[in-house]
VMD Tcl script that draws the C-alpha trace (Angstrom):
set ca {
  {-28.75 -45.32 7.73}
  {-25.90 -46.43 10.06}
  {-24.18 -46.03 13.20}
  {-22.17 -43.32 12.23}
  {-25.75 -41.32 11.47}
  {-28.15 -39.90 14.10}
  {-31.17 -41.42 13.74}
  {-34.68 -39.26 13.68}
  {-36.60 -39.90 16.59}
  {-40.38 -40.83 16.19}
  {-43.38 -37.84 16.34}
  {-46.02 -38.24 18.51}
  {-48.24 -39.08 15.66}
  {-46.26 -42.10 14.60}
  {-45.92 -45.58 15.83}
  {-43.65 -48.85 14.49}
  {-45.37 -52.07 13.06}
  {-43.91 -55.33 12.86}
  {-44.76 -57.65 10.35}
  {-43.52 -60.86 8.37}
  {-41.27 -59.82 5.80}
  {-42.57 -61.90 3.39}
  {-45.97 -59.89 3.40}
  {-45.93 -57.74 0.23}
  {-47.71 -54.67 1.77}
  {-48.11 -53.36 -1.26}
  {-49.76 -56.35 -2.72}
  {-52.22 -56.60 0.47}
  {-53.84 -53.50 0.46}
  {-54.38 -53.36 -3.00}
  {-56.17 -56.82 -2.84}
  {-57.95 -55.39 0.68}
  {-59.93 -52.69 -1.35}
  {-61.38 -54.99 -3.94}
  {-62.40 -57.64 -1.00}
  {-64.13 -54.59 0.85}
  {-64.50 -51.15 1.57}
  {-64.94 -51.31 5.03}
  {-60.82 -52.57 5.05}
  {-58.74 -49.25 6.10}
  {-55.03 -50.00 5.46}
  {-53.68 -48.83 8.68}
  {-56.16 -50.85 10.80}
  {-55.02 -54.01 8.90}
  {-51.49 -53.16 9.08}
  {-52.13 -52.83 12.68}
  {-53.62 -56.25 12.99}
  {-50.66 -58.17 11.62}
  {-48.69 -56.66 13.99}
  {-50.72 -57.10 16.60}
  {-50.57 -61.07 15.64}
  {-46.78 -60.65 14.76}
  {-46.33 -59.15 18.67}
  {-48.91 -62.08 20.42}
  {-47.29 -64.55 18.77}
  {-44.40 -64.32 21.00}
  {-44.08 -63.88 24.77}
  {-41.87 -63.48 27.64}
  {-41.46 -66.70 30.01}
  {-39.79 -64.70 33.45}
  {-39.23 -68.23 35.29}
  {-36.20 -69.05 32.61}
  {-36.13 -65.66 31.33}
  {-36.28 -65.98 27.83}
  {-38.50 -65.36 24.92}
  {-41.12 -68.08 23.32}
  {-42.71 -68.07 19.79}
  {-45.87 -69.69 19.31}
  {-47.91 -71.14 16.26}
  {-51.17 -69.80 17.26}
  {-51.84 -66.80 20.05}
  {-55.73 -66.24 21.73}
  {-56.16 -62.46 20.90}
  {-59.66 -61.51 22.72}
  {-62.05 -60.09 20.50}
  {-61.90 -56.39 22.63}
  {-58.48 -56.01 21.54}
  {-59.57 -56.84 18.04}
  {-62.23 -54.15 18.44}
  {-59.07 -52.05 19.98}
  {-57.55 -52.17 17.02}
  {-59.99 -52.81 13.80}
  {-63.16 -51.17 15.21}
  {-66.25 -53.24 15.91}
  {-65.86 -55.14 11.97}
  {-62.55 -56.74 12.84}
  {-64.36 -60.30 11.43}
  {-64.01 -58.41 8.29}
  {-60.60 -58.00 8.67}
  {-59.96 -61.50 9.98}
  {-61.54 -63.01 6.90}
  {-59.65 -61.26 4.36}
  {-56.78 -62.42 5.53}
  {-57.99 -66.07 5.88}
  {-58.87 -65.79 2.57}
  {-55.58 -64.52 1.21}
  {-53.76 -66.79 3.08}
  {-51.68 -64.84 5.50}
  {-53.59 -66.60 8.34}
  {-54.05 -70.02 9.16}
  {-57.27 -70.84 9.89}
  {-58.62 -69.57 12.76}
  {-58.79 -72.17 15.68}
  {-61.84 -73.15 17.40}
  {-62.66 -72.48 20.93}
  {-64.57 -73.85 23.70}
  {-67.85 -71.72 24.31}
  {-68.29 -73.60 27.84}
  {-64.80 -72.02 29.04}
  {-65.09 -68.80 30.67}
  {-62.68 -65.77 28.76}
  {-61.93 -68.55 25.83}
  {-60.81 -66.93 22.63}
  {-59.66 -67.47 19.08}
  {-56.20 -68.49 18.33}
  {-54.43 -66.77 15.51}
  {-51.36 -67.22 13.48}
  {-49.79 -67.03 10.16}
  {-50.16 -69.69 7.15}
  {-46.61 -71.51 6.33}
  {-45.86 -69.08 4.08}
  {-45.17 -66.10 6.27}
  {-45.17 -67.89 9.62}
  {-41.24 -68.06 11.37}
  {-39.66 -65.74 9.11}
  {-37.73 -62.86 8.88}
  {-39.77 -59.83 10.31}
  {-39.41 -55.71 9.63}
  {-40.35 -52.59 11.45}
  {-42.44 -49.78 9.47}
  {-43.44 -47.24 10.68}
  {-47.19 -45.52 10.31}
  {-48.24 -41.95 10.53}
  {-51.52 -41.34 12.17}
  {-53.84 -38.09 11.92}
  {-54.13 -38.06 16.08}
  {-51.22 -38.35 18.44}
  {-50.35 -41.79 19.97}
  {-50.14 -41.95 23.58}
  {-49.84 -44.97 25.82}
  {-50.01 -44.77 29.38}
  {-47.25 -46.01 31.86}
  {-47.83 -49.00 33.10}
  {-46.79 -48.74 37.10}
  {-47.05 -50.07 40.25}
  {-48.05 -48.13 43.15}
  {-45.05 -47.74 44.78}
  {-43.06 -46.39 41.51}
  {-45.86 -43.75 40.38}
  {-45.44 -42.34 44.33}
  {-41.84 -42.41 45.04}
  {-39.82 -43.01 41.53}
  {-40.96 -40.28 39.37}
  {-37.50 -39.16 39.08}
  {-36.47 -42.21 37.11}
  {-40.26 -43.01 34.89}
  {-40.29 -39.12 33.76}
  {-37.21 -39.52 31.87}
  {-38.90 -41.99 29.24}
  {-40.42 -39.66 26.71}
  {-40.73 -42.13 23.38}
  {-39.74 -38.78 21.29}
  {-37.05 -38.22 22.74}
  {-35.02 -42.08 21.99}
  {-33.90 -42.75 18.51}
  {-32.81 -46.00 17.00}
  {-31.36 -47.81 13.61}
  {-34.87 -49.97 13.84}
  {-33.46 -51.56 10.63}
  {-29.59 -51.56 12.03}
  {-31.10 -53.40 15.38}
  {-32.87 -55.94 12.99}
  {-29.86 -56.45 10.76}
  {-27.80 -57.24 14.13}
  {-30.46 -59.31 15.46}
  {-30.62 -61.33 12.34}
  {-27.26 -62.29 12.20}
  {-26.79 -63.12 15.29}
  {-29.66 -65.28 15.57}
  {-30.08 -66.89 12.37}
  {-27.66 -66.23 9.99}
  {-27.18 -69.14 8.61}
  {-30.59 -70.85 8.69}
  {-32.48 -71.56 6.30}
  {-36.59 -70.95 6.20}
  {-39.27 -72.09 6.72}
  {-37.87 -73.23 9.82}
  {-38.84 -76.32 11.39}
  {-40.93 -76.05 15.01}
  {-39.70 -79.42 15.87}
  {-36.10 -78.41 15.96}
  {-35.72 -76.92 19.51}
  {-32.27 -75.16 18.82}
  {-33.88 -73.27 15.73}
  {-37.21 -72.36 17.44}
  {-35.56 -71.10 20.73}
  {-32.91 -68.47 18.36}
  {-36.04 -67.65 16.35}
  {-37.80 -66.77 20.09}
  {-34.78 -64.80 21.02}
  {-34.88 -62.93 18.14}
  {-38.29 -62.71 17.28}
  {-39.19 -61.36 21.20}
  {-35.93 -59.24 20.95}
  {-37.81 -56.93 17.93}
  {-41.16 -57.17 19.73}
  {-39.66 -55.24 23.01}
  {-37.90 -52.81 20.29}
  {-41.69 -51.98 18.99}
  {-43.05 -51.54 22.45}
  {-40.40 -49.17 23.33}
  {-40.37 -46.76 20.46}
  {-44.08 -46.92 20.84}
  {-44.52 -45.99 24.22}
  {-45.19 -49.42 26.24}
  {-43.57 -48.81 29.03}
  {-43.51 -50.67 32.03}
  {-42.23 -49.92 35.25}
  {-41.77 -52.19 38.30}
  {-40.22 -52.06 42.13}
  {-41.39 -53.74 44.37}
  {-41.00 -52.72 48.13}
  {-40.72 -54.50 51.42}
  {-43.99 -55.53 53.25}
  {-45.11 -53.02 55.52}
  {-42.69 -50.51 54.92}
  {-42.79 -47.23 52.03}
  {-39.28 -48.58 51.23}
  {-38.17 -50.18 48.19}
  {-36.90 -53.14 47.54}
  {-34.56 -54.72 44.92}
  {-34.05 -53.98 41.57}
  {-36.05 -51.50 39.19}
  {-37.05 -52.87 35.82}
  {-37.83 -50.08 33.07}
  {-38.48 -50.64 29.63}
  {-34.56 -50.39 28.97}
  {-34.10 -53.53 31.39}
  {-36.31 -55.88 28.84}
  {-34.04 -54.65 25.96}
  {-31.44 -56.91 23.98}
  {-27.78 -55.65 24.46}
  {-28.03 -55.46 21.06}
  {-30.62 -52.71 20.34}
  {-29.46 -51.55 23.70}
  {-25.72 -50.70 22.37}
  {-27.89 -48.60 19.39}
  {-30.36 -46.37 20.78}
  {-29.72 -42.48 21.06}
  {-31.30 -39.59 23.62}
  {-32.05 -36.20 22.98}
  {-29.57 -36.94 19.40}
  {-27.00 -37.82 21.70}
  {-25.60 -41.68 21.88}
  {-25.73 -43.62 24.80}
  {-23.24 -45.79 26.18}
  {-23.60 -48.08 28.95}
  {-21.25 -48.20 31.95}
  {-21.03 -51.76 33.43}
  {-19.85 -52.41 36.40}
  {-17.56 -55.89 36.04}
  {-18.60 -58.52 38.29}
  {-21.39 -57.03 40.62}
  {-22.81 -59.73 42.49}
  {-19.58 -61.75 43.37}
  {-18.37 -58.21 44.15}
  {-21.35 -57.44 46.78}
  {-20.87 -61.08 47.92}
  {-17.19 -60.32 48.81}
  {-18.62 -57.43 50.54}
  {-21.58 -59.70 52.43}
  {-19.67 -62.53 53.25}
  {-18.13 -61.02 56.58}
  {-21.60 -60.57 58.12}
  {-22.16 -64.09 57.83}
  {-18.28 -65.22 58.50}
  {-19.21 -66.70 61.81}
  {-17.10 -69.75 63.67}
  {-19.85 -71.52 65.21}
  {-19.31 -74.82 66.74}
  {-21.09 -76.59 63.86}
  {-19.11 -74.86 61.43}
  {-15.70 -75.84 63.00}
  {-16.94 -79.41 63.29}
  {-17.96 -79.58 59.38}
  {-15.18 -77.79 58.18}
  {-12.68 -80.39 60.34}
  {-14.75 -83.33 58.83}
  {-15.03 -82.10 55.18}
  {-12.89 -83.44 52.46}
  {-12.66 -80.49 50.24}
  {-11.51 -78.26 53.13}
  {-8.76 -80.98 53.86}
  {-7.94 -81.88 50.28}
  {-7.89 -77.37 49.57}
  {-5.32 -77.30 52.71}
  {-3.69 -80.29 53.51}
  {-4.82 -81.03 56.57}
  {-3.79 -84.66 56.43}
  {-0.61 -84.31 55.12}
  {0.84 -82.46 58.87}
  {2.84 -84.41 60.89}
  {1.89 -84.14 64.62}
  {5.15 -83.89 66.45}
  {7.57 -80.79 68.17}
  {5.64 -77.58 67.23}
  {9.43 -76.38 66.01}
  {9.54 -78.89 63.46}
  {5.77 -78.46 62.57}
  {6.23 -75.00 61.97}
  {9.49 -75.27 59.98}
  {7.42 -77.90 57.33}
  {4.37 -75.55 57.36}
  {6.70 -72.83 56.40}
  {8.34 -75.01 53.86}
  {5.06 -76.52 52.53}
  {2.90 -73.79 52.51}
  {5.22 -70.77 52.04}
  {3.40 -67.18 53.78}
  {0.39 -65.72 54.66}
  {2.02 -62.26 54.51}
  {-0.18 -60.26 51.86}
  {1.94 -57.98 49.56}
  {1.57 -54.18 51.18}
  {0.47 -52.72 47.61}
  {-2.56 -54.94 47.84}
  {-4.52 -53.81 50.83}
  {-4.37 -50.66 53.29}
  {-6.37 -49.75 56.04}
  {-8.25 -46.92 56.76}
  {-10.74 -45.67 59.09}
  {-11.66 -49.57 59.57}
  {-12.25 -50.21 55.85}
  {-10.70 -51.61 52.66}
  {-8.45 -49.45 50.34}
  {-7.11 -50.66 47.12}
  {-3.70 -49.38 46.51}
  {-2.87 -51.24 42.88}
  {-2.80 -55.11 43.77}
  {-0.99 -57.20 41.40}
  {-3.82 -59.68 40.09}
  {-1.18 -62.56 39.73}
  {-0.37 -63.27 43.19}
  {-1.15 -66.01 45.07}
  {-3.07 -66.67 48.67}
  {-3.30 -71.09 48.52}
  {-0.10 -71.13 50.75}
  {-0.54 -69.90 54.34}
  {1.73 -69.81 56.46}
  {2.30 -70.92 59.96}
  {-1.26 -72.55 59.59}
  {-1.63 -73.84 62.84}
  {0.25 -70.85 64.70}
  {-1.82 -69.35 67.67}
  {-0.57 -66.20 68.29}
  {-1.74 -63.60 66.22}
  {-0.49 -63.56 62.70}
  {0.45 -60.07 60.60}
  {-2.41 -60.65 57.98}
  {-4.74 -60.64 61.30}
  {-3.17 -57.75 62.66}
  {-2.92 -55.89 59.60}
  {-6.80 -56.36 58.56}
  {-8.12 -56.58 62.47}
  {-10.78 -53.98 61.46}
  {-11.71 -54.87 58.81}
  {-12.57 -58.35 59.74}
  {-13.50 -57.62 63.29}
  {-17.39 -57.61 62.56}
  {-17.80 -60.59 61.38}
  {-15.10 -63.05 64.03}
  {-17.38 -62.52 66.62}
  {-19.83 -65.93 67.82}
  {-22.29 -63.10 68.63}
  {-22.88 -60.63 65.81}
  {-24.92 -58.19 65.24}
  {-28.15 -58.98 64.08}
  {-31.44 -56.96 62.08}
  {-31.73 -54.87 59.22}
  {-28.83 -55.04 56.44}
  {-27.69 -50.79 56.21}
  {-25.26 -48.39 55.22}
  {-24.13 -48.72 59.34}
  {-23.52 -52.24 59.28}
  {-20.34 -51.82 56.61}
  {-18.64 -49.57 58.70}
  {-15.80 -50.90 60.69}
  {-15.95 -50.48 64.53}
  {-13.73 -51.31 67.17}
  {-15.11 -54.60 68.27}
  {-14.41 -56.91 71.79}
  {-11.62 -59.94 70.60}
  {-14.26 -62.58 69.45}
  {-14.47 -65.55 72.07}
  {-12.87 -68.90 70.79}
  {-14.53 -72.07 70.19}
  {-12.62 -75.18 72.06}
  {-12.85 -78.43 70.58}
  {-15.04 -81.08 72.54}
  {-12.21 -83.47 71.60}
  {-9.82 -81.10 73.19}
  {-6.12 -82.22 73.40}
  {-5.80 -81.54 76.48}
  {-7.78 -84.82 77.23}
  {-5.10 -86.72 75.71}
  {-1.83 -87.34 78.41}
  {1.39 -87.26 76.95}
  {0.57 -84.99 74.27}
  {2.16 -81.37 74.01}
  {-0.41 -79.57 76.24}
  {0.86 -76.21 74.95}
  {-0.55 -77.02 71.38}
  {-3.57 -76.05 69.30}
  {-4.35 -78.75 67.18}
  {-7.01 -81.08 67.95}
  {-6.30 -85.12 68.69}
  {-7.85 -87.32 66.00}
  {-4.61 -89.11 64.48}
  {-5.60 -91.62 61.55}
  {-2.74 -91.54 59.11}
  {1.17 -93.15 58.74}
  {4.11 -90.26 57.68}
  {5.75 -90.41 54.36}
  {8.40 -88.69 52.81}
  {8.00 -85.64 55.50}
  {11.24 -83.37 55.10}
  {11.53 -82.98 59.10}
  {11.37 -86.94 58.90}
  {14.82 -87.13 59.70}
  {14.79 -84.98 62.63}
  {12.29 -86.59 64.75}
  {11.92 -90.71 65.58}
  {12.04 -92.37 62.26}
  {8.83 -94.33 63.86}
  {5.11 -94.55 62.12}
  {4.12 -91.03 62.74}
  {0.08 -90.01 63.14}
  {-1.58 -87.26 61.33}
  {-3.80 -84.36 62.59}
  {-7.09 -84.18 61.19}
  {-7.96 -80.84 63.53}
  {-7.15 -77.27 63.32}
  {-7.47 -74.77 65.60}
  {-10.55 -72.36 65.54}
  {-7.62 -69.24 65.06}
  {-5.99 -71.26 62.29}
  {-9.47 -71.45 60.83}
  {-10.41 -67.44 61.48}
  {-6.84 -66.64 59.33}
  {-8.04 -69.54 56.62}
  {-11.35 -67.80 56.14}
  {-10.40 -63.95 56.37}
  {-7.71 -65.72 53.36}
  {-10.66 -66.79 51.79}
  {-12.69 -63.67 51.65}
  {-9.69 -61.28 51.16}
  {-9.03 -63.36 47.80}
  {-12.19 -63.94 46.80}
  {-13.22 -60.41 47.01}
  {-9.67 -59.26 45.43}
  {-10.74 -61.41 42.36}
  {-14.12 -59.10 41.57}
  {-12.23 -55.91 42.02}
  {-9.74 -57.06 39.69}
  {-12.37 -58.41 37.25}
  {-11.30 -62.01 37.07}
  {-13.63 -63.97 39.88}
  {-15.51 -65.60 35.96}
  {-12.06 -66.12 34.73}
  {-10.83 -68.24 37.72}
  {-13.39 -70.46 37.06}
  {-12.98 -71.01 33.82}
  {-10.70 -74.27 34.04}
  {-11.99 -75.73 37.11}
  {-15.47 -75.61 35.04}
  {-14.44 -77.03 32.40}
  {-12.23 -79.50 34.07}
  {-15.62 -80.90 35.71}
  {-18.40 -80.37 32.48}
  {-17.28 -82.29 29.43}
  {-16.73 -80.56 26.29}
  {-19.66 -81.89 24.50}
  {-22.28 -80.73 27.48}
  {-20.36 -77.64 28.03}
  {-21.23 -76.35 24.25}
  {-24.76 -78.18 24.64}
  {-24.83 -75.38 27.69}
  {-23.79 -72.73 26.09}
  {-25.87 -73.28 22.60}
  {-28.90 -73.40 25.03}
  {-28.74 -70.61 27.38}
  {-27.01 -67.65 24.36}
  {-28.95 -69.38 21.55}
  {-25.69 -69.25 18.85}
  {-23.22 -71.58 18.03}
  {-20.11 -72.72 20.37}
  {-16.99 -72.04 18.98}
  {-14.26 -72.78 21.74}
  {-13.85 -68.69 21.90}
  {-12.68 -67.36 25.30}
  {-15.46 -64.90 25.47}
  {-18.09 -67.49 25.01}
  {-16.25 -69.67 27.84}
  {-16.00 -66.84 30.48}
  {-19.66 -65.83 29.31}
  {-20.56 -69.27 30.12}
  {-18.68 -69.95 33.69}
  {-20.29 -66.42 34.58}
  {-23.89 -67.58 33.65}
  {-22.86 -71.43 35.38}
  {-21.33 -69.02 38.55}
  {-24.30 -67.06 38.79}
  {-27.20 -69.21 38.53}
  {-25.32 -71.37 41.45}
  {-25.40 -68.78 44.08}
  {-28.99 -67.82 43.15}
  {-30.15 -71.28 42.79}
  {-31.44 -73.81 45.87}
  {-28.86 -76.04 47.61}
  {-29.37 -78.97 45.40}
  {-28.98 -77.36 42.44}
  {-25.68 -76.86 39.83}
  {-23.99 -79.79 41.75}
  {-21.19 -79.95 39.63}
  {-20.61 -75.93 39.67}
  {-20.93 -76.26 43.62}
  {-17.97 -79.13 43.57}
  {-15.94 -76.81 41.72}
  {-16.48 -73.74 44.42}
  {-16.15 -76.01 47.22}
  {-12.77 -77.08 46.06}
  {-11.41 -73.64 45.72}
  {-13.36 -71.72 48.63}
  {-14.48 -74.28 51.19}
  {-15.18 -72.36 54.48}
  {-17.08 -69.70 51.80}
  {-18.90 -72.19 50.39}
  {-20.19 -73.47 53.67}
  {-21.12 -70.19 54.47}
  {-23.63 -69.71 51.25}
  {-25.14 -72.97 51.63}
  {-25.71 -72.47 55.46}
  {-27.57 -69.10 54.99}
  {-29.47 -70.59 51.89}
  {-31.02 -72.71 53.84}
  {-34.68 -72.39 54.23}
  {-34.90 -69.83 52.13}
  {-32.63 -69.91 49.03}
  {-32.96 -66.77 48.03}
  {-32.49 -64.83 50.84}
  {-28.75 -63.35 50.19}
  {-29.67 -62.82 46.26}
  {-32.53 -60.70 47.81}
  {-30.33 -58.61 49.83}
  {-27.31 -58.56 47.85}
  {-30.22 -57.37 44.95}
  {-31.25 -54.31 47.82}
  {-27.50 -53.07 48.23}
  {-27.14 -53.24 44.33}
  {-30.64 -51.17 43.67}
  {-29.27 -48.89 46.76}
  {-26.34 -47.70 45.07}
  {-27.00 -48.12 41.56}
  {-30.37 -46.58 41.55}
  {-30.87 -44.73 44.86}
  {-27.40 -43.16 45.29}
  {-25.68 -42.71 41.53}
  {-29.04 -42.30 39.02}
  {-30.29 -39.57 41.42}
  {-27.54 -37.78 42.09}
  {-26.45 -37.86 38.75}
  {-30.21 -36.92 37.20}
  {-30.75 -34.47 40.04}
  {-27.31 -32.25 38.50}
  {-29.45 -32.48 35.06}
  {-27.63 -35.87 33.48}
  {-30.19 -38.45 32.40}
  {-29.05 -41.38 33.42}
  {-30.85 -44.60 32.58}
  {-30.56 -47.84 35.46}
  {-29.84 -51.58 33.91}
  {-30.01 -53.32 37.04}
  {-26.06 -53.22 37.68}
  {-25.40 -50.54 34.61}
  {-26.23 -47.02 34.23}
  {-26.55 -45.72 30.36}
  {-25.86 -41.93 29.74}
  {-24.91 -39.95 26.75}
  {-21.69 -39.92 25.81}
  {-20.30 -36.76 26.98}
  {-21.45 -37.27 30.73}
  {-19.09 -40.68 30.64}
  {-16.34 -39.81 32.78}
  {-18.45 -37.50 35.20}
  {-20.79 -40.59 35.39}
  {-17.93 -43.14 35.60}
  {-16.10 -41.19 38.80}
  {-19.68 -40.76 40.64}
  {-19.74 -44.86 40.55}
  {-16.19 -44.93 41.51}
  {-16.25 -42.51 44.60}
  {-19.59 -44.60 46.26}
  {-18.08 -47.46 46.09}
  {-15.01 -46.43 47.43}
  {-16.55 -44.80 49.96}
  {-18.95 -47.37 51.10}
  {-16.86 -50.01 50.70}
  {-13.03 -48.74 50.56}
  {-12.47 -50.38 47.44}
  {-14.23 -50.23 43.66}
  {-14.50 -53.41 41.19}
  {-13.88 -52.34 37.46}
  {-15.88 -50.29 35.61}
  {-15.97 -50.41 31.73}
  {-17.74 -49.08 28.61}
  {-19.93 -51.90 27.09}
}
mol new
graphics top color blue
foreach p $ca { graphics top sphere $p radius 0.5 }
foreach p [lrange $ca 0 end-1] q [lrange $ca 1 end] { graphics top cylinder $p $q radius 0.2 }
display resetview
């Protein structure tokens, strides 16, 4: 059976085992009926999967899976599964050495138990599904929290196991080869490479058997005190592999998976003018940090006649007029219009020019909410991404103001600090040859048309897919080669082969993990973001502090809002199953396109704007 062939879904009387391959069933239960007759062939086929399925678990801290020599099974789910004579069980199998002998425990520790696990000869190895019929239907209940068995039956009632269908021995094949290929068994436990792809793959088939059987789990959690939820929802299709993921059928129909490119970066675009506030602290780090200079230049200005400054800013730095096909206003929000994904925004212009410039008057509402020294404040809603009409934000004046210093142009806006010796300027010639001083202040309006720069591109890089892409280089620029495949091997468990997927997989993972992670953390990846988005990434590490994952938890509750509250209902409630992966949906084929302009249209119309959205 393949992919082009519809796989049969399970009955209700049959569940999937999974079991070392090198087990000749056969062989077993031939052998079990001359050890005893109390052995029944389906219980003992149940209990090496059962030992097969302990022997591996699910560590959610580094989210990945870990494989085990030896797993404590307590002797009620032994009973569970062999009747009251499991011991029977357990020493046949000792004694035909597909266990290892069963490890002592401590009688003084409360809820101790046995460990189990399987002799060298079928321990670590390649492992298949079969699949057992049974005279009684087999029913597990949901698992689910309180909240989700009130308010999210909508979403749980759609997982019926009789109703999915999978290649079980496709999904293995795929697994296998991506995993361990080219390995060679028994595989040794001391080789941490090995043993973490036999995890991945080994915990990969153990989720497949807990699906088609029924297992499910459902979480979301909600906010204290309130009947609301909050963050994402995890189903039993969120602890699936992409892999078995990309395979499984509903009702006969395929499913396909509709990903929306770039999420989180994308909602961060979106958050970042809530937080884009010009606070006197923020002016006074951003004047004294070296990235922000190095990024613009700051140094590099000679401080003489304002016409000759602004004729070498113009020459230096080139405009700060945004092509019209990128951008377009209306009713106070974002609308894309075809951008071209090439252009540039590291080269404002008139950078130090007070009067307002046509990138602020051509995004004033859009960037209105978030200029202000007193913004809103209190819950994060649908309200608070609308664009109002707000009062001109008040200006912060520099302590050091240059109007303090006599003899200077009093009808300027850069501050007074002067600390470096001109060289080479083109406007040189045009003033007094003389040692000239250098300005190591902006003013706070310079700084408002640097940021709105800053969030304008960095959101125009998620809706055009290539926010992972961009840091590509400056990642790799920063990690040497060697650690950079070290980093990759470890966190996708297969082999680094200087592929561009694997690299943009990679800076995505690195990109990530830095915004969730604490302030101290991914130093090198921070480096990199400060270089290219200073004023953004002073406004991350600002909020972060405290409480690191504070935006992650938020940007997590706008994500579940749309995703799951907004698309998967509206879609399910017109009679299209649709299936939530965190920032995917997964429907059958012929609702694609139907699916595909729902996400389209509330993103547009919640935000103005849509990122990509493609067919995984």
């Amino acid at each position: 059976m393949r992919e082009n062939t519809i796989p049969k879904a399970l009955s209700k009387y049959e569940l999937t085992l999974l079991i070392p391959e090198t087990i000749n069933i056969e062989e077993l239960i031939k052998a079990s009926v001359l050890f005893s007759i109390e052995i029944e062939p389906k219980k003992l086929l149940s209990l090496l999967s059962l030992i097969t399925t302990e022997l591996t678990s699910y560590n959610y801290e580094k989210e990945i899976h870990v494989t085990h020599n030896k797993t404590k099974i307590h002797s009620d789910e032994l009973k569970k599964c062999c009747g009251n004579n499991y011991k029977v069980y357990i020493n046949f199998l000792l004694k035909s050495d597909v266990l290892a002998t069963r490890s002592p425990f401590n009688p003084k520790a409360k809820g101790q138990s046995f460990g189990y696990g399987f002799s060298n000869s079928h321990a670590f190895r390649r492992l298949k599904i079969t699949v057992l019929d049974y005279p009684k239907p087999i029913n597990y209940d949901k698992s689910l929290d309180s909240y989700v068995k009130n308010y999210e039956k909508i979403l749980y009632n759609l997982f019926d196991r009789t109703k999915f269908s999978i290649d079980f021995n496709l999904a293995e094949e795929n697994l296998f080869n991506k995993y361990l290929e080219h390995f060679t068994f028994p595989l040794n436990s001391k080789d941490k490479s090995k043993w973490r792809r036999y995890s991945a793959y080994h915990g990969a088939l153990k989720q497949l058997v807990m699906f088609l059987n029924g297992e499910h789990t459902f979480i979301r959690k909600t906010k204290q005190s309130e009947r609301k939820p909050s963050g994402r929802f995890y189903s039993p299709l969120t602890f699936l592999s992409k892999i078995t993921r990309s395979l499984l059928y509903y009702e006969g129909k395929k499913l396909q998976q509709l990903d929306v490119k770039n999420m989180f970066p994308y909602l961060l675009s979106q958050y970042l003018p809530k937080i884009a506030i010009l606070d006197s602290q923020r002016v006074e780090r951003l004047q004294n940090c070296p990235a922000f200079k190095a990024k613009y230049k700051l140094n590099a200005v000679p401080y003489k006649a304002n016409q000759w400054l602004e004729q070498h800013l113009k020459e230096r730095y080139g405009t700060l007029l945004l092509p019209k096909t990128i951008l377009g206003v209306t009713n106070g929000r974002l609308v894309q219009q075809g951008s071209n994904k090439y252009f540039s925004l590291d080269k404002p212009k008139n950078l130090f020019q007070y009067s307002d410039s046509h990138f602020q008057q051509f995004n004033k509402k859009f960037y209105s909410n978030f200029l202000h020294n007193n913004s809103q404040t209190g819950n994060w809603n649908h309200n608070d991404w609308k664009s109002k009409r707000e009062s001109k934000p008040q200006r912060y004046t520099s302590l050091n103001s240059y109007n303090q210093i006599k003899g200077l142009y009093g009808n300027s806006h850069l501050g007074t600090t002067y600390t470096e010796t001109h060289k080479g300027s083109n406007v040189s010639g045009k003033v007094n040859p003389a040692p000239v001083d250098y300005s190591n202040y902006i003013s706070t309006k310079a700084l408002e048309n640097i940021m709105n720069k800053e969030i304008f591109k960095f959101n125009t890089l998620t809706i055009e897919g290539f926010v992972y892409d961009y840091f590509i280089t400056p990642f790799k620029s920063k990690i040497h080669i060697v650690e950079w495949a070290l980093k990759y091997q470890s966190l996708f468990n297969t082999e680094y082969n200087h592929l561009y997927e694997q690299d943009r997989d990679l800076a995505k993972k690195l990109l990530i993990s830095m915004l969730y992670a604490q302030n101290n953390h991914y130093r090198k990846e921070q480096e990199v973001f400060k270089s290219e988005f200073p004023i953004l990434y002073d406004l991350i590490r600002e909020k972060k502090k405290g409480n690191h994952k504070i935006i992650t938890h938020e940007l997590f509750d706008l994500e579940a809002e749309i995703i799951i509250d907004t698309v998967a209902r509206d879609l399910i409630k017109k009679k299209i199953p649709t299936f939530t992966i965190h920032d995917c949906i997964a429907v059958q084929e012929e609702n694609i396109e139907i699916s595909k302009l729902k996400l389209k249209d509330v993103f547009i119309s919640r935000f103005g704007n849509c990122p990509k959205i493609k067919l995984e």
